[in-house]
C-alpha positions in Angstrom: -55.8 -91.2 -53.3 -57.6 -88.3 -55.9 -60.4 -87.1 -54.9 -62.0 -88.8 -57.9 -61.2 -92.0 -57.8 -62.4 -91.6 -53.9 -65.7 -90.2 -55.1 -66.0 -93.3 -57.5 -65.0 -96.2 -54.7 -67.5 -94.5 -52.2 -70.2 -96.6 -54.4 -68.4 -100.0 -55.0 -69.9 -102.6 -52.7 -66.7 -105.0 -53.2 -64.7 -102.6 -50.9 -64.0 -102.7 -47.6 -64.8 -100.0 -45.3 -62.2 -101.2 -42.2 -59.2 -101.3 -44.8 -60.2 -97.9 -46.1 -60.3 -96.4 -42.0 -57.2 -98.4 -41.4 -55.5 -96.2 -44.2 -57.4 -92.8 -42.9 -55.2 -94.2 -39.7 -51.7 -94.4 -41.7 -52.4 -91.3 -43.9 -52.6 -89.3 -40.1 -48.9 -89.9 -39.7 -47.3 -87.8 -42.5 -43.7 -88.7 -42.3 -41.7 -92.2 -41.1 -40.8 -92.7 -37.6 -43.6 -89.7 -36.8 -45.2 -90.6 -33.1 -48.7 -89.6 -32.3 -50.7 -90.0 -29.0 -54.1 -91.8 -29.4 -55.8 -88.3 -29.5 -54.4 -86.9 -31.9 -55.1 -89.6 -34.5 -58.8 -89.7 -33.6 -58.7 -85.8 -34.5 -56.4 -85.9 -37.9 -59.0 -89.2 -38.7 -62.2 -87.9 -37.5 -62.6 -91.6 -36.1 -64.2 -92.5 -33.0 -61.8 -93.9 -30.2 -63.3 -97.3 -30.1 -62.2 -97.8 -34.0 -59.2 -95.8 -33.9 -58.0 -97.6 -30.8 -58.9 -101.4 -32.6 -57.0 -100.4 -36.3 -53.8 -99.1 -34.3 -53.8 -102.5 -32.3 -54.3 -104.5 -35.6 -51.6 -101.9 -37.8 -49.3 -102.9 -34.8 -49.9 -106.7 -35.1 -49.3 -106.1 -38.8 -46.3 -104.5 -38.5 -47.6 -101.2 -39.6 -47.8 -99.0 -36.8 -45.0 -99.5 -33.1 -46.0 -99.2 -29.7 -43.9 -95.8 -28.4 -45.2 -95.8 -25.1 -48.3 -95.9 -23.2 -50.8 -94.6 -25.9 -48.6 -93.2 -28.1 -47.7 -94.9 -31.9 -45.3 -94.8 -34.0 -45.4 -94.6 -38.0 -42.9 -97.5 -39.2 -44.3 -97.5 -42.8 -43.8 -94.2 -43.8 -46.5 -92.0 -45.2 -49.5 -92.9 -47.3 -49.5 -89.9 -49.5 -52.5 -88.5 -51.5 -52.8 -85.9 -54.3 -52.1 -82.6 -52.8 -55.2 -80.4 -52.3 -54.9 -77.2 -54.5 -56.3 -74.3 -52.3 -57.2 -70.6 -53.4 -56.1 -67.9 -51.0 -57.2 -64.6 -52.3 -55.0 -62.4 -49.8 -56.5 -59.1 -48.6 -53.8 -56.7 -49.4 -50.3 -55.7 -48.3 -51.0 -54.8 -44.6 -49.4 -56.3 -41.4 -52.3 -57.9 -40.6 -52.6 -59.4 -43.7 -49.0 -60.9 -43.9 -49.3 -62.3 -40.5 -52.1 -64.5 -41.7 -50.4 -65.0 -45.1 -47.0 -66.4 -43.8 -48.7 -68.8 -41.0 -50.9 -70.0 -43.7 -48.0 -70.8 -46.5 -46.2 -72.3 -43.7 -48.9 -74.9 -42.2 -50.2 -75.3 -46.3 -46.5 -76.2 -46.9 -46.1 -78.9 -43.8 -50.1 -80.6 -44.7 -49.4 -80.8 -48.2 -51.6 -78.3 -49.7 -50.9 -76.2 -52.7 -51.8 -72.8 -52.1 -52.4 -70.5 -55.0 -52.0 -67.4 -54.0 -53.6 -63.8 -55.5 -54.1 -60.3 -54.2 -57.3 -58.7 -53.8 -55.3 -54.9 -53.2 -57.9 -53.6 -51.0 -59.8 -53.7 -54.6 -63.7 -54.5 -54.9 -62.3 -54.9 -58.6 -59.5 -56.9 -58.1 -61.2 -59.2 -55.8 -64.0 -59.9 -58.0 -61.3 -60.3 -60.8 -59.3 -62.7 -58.4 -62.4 -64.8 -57.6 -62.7 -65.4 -61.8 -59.2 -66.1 -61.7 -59.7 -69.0 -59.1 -62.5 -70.2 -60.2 -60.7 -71.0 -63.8 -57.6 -72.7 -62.1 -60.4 -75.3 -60.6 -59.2 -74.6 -57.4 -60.6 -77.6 -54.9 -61.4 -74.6 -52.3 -60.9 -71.0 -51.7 -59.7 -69.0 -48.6 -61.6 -65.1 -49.3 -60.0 -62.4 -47.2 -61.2 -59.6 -48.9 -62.6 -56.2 -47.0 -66.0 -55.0 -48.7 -69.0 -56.6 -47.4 -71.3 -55.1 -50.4 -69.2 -57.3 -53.1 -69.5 -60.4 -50.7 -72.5 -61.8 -52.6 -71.1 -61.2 -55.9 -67.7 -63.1 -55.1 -70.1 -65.4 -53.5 -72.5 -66.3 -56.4 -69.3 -67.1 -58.6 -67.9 -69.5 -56.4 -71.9 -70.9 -56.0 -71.8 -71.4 -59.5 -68.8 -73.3 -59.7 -69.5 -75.6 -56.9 -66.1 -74.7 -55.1 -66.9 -73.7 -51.6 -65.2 -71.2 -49.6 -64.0 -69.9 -45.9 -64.4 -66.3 -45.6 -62.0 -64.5 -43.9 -63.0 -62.0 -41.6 -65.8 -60.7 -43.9 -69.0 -62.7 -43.8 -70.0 -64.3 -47.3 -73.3 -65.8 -48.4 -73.1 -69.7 -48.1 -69.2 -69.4 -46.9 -68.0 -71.2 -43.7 -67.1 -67.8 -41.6 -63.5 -67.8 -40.3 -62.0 -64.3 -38.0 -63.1 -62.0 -35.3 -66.3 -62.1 -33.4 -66.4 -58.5 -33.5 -69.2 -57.6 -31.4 -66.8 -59.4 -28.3 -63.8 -58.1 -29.1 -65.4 -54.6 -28.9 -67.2 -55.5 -25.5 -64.2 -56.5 -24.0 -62.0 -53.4 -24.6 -65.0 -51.4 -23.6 -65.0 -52.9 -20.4 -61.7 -52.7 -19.8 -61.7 -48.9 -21.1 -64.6 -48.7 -18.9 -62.8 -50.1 -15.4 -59.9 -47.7 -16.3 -62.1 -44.5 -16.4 -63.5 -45.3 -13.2 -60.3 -46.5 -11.4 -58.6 -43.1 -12.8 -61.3 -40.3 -13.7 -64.0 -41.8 -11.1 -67.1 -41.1 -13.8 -65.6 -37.7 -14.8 -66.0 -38.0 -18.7 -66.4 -35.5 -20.9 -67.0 -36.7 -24.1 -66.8 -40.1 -26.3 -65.3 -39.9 -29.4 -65.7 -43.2 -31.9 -63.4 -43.6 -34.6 -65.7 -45.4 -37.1 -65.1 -46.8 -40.6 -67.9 -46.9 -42.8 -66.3 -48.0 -45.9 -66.5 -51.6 -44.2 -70.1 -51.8 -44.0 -72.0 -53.0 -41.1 -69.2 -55.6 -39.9 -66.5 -53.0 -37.8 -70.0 -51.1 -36.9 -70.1 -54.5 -34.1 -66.5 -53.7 -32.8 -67.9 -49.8 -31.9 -71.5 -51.0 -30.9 -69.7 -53.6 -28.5 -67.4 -51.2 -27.1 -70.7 -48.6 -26.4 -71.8 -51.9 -24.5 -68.6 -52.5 -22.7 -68.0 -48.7 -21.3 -72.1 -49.0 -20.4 -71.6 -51.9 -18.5 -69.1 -50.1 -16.4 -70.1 -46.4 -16.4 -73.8 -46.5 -16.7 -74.0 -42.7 -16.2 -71.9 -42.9 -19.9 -75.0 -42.9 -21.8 -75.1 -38.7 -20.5 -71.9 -38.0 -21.8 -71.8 -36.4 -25.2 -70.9 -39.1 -28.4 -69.0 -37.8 -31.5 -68.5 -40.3 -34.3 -65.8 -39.1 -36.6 -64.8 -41.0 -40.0 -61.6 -42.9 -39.5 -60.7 -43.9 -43.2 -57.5 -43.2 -44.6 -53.9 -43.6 -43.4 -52.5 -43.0 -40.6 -52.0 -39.0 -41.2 -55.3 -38.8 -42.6 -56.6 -39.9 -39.6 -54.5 -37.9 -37.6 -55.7 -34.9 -39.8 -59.4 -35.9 -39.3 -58.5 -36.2 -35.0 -56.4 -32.9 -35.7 -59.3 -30.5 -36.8 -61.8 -31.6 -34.7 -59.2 -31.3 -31.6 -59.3 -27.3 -33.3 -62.9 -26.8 -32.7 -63.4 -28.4 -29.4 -60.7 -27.2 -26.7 -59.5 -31.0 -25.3 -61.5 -32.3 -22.6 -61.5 -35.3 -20.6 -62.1 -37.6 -24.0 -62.5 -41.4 -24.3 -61.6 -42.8 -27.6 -63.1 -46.3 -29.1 -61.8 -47.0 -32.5 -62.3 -50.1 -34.9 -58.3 -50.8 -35.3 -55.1 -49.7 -34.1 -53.9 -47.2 -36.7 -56.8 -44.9 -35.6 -55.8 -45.2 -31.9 -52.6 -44.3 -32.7 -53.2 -41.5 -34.9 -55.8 -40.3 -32.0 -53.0 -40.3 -29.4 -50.6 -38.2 -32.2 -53.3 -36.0 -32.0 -53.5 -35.2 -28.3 -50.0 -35.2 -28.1 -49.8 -32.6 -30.8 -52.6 -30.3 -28.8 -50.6 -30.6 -26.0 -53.2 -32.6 -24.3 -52.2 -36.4 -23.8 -53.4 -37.0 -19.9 -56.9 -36.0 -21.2 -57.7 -39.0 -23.6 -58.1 -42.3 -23.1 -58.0 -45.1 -25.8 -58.7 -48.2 -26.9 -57.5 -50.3 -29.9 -58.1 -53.4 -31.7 -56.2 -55.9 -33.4 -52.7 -55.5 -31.5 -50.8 -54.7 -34.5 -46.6 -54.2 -33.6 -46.6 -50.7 -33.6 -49.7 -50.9 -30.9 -47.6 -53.3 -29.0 -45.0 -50.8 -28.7 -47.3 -47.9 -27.8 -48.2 -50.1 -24.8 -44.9 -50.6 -23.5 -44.1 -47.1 -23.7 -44.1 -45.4 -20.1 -47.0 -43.2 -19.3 -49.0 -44.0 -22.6 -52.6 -43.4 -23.0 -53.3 -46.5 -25.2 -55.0 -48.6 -22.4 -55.2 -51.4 -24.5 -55.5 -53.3 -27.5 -57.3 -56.4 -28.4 -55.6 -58.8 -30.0 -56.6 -61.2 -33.1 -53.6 -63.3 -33.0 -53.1 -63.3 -37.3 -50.4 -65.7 -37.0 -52.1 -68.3 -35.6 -54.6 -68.3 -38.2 -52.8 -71.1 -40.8 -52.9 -73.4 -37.8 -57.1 -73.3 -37.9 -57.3 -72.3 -41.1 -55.8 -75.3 -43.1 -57.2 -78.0 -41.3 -60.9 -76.1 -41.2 -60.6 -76.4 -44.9 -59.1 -80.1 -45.2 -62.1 -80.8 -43.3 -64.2 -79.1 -45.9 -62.8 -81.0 -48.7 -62.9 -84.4 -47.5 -66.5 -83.9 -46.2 -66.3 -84.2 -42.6 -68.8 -81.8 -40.5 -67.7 -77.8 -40.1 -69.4 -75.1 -37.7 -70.7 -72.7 -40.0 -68.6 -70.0 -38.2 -64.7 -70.2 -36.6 -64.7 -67.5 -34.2 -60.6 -66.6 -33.2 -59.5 -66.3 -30.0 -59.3 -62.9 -28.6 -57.2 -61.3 -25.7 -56.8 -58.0 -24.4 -53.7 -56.5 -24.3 -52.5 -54.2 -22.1 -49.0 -52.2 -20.5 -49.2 -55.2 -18.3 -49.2 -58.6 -20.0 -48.2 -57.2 -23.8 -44.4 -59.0 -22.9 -46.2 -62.1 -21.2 -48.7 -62.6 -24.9 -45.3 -61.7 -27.2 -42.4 -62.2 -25.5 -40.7 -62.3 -28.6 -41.2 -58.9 -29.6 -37.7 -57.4 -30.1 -38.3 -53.9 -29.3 -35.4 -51.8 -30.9 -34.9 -48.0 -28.8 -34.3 -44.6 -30.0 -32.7 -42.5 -27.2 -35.2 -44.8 -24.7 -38.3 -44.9 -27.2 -39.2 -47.7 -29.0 -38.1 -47.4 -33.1 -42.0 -47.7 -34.1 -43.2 -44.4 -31.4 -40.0 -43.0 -32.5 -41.1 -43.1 -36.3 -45.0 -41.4 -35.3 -43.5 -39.0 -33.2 -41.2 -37.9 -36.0 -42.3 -35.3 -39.4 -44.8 -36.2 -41.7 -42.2 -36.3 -44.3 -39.9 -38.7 -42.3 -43.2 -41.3 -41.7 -42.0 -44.8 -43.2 -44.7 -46.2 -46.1 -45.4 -48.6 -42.5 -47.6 -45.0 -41.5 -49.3 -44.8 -44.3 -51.5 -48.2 -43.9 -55.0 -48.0 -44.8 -56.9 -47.8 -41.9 -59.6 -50.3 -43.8 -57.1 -53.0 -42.3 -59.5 -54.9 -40.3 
């Protein structure tokens, strides 16, 4: 049914409300012969049991809908198809991260039925406030905003206002958006915990110094991540608050960071050093940098997001990447397309979709990705092999933008 002619029955007093629930109840089965317990109608409906329970029994009696076991249905119409949402996704740029959430998201838009049109903000404040224009005249029926600068936010936000097209922003908070991504002040409490409990299993309360791997570029937003990991490590090592805090700028890519780590590793002789940092290419570059200075037993780090190469770092024997918190990008089309279904056919939305998060460490990374096909270099995993090779031999993979939230 369009979303037009929906709009225009809502008002005609000749319908009937059970027949049009009875087909919410067949449009939940998408293909012929599909069976589906009782609960999962009520959720693909948004009916309550009672009614979805009384138009099964009556599509059975009808001929509609078979009995496949104790309450679980079968489709034996086929599918009542409607006009294909057409969704904007304005992607956030060519980053791992970023394809993770791309490919789960073209794969669940393919099996709901939605037409995704996709653009790339770049990493661009321009681009993305180009891209927005773009989408706004293909009268997109909704857009997905993954897009990195919090101080355009408003502007991208004020366009689609305009239009009347709302929007789920990705990862990046945006006036009047339905929020959808980290909950960034947890994620960084739980690896500072965890960072914290590892300190005082292994160094007692012995720190030296705290070192922060901030990215300012990103406004206030990755600022939670570092405050939450401050709160974590306090939580655990209250004497922490004496220890001496250095917050270094972590923009760039991976060697840039690693230069940044690399000079102030020149100035102050390596001590016992924990490291909190907003994503994983700045742990990684951190731990280079250590490595490099000769001096790996005496850090400590902690990364976020769980990116491959991270994964890898944690499998590696002796590491000092205690652990990484993971985001789960993949999973995102599976929450993403059916928040925004939701949206469109006017059913109730939180105003924020927090993702799961897990922490990740040497000892559950092949329990949470078992799939991870880890290839070796003389014993080393091919991604450590890559950072522990020359600058010149880095892959473009090294030379991410460390913006990648």
């Amino acid at each position: 049914m369009d979303e037009t002619q929906s709009a225009n029955r809502n008002g005609d007093r000749n319908e009937s409300q059970t027949v049009l629930r009875a087909c919410e109840v067949l449009r939940a089965f998408r293909r012929a012969g599909e069976e589906l317990p009782l609960v999962e109608v009520m959720q693909r409906t948004g009916l309550p049991k009672t009614t979805t329970f009384r138009l099964l029994r009556t599509l059975i009696h009808g001929g509609l809908i078979e009995r496949a076991g104790a309450g679980l249905y079968r489709n034996s119409f086929g599918p009542v198809m409607e006009s294909p949402f057409r969704v904007g996704f304005a992607t956030q740029g060519d980053t791992e991260f970023a394809r993770e959430v791309n490919r789960g998201l073209e794969m669940v838009a393919a099996r709901e039925r939605v037409r995704l049109i996709t653009l790339n903000n770049r990493y661009s404040a321009r681009e993305a406030l180009r891209n927005a224009d773009l989408l706004i005249r293909e009268h997109v029926d909704l857009v997905l905003e993954f897009q990195t600068y919090d101080r355009i936010a408003p502007a991208i936000a004020a366009r689609f206002l305009a239009a009347k097209t709302p929007v789920i922003a990705i990862e990046v908070p945006h006036p009047g958006a339905t929020y959808f991504g980290a909950d960034n002040y947890k994620a960084g409490l739980m690896g500072g915990k965890a960072l914290g409990r590892w300190t005082r299993e292994n160094w007692g309360d012995q720190v030296d110094q705290l070192v922060l791997m901030e990215l300012p570029i990103a406004g206030s937003l990755l600022e939670l991540r570092l405050a939450g990991l401050v709160d974590g490590l306090r939580s655990e090592l209250p004497r922490i608050v004496e220890t001496p805090l250095i917050r270094l700028d972590g923009r760039g890519s991976f060697d840039q960071v690693l230069d940044v780590m690399r000079k102030y590793l020149r100035r102050r002789r390596p001590r016992r050093t924990l490291v909190g940092t907003v994503n994983d290419i700045c742990a990684l570059a951190a731990l280079r940098a250590f490595e490099e200075a000769g001096s790996p037993e005496q850090c400590a780090v902690m990364g976020q997001n769980a990116l491959r190469a991270a994964r890898d770092e944690l499998r590696r024997t002796g590491t000092r990447l205690i652990g990484s918190v993971a985001y789960f990008p993949e999973r995102y089309g599976e929450e993403l397309v059916p928040l925004a279904l939701n949206i469109l056919r006017r059913k109730p939305v939180p105003t924020a979709v927090f993702v799961k998060h897990q922490l990740l460490t040497p000892r559950n990374v092949d329990l949470v990705y078992p799939l991870d096909c880890v290839a070796a270099h003389d014993g080393v995993p091919k991604e450590r092999a890559r950072m522990t090779a020359s600058r010149e031999e880095n892959s473009e993979e090294w030379n991410l933008s460390s913006a990648e939230i």
